[in-house]
DRENVEXDREN-824346 format. One record per residue (C-alpha): residue in one letter; x, y, z. Coordinates in steps of 0.25 Angstrom, whole numbers, plus 5000, padded with zeros to 4 digits. Layout:
AXYZ
...
END
This chain:
X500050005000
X500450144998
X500950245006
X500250385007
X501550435000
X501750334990
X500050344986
X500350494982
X501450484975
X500850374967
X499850454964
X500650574962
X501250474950
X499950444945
X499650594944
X500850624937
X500450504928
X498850574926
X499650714921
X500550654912
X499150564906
X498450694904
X499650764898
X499550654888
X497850664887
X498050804885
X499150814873
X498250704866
X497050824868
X497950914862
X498050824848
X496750784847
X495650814838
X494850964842
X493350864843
X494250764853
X494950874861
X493750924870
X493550774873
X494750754876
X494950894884
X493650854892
X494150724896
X495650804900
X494850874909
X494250764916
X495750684918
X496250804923
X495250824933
X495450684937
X496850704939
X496550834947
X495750734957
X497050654957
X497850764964
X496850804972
X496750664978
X498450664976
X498350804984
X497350744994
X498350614997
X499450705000
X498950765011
X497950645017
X498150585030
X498550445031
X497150415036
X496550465024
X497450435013
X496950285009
X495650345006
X496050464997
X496950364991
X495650274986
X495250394981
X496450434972
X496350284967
X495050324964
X495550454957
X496650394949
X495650284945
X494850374939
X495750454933
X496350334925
X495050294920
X494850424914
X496250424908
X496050274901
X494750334895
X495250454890
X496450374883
X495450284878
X494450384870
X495350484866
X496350354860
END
């Protein structure tokens, strides 16, 4: 099992990871076709605010007691989850 420490700076990594995806997404927007760019824009938006709730959480491990961290740990899971749901589905209808 993970140490406090060790939890944040995996997801520090995972965050990093998230950034360097969209960097990718959003020079792909760049190059598409003007009817699949609003698309595409719209669906930037949503990743992004996805990722925003993944340092909010991030930001909220930092500073959490021992007591309380297990629990917003679940809930990061549950972010990152989500987050890399939406990314897999984003690759695959703009391919």
């Amino acid at each position: 099992m993970l140490t406090k420490d060790e939890y944040v700076e995996k997801m520090k990594k995972r965050l990093d990871k998230w950034s360097a995806e969209m960097d990718v997404l959003e020079e792909k927007a760049l190059k598409t076709q003007e009817d699949a760019k609003s698309k595409y824009q719209e669906q930037l938006v949503v990743l992004r605010a996805k990722r925003k709730e993944g340092e909010e959480k991030l930001e909220a491990l930092k500073s959490s007691t021992e007591d309380s961290w297990e629990q917003l740990k679940a809930e990061t899971e549950n972010v990152w989850e989500a987050f890399k749901d939406s990314v897999q589905a984003f690759k695959a209808h703009f391919k």
